[in-house]
C-alpha angles and dihedrals in degrees: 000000000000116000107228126244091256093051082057102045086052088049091050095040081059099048088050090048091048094042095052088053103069122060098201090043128235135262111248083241083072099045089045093048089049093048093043082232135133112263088235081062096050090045091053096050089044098051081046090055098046087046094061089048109258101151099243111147143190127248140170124226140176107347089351101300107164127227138191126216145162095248082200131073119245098256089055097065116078121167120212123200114228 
């Protein structure tokens, strides 16, 4: 069954919320885990997210290990409805 569009706003509105909320970012194993989601799902949202411009970037921590993180503060986001 298809998820609906609102099922994955509120998916993404979460992932933004979760991500803004650690410093250091966040694998997407943990995103996934705290979702109760599959880690190809998170990917996704999150490769949809980075493609309408939110600032979410890559980095690599201990053994390679990769995060995820908003590289701008809160106050520097703003959304716009088209």
């Amino acid at each position: 069954m298809a998820e609906s569009e609102s099922t994955r706003l509120r998916r993404a509105l979460r992932i933004i919320l979760l991500l803004s909320q650690q410093k250091k970012g966040l694998s997407v194993y943990e995103i996934a885990k705290h979702e109760e989601l599959a880690v190809k799902t998170i990917r996704r949202d999150i490769t949809l997210l980075r493609d309408t411009g939110l600032p979410i970037e890559e980095t690599l921590a201990d053994r390679g290990k990769k995060l995820w993180r908003i590289t701008a503060k809160a106050d520097q986001i703003s959304f716009t409805y088209h």
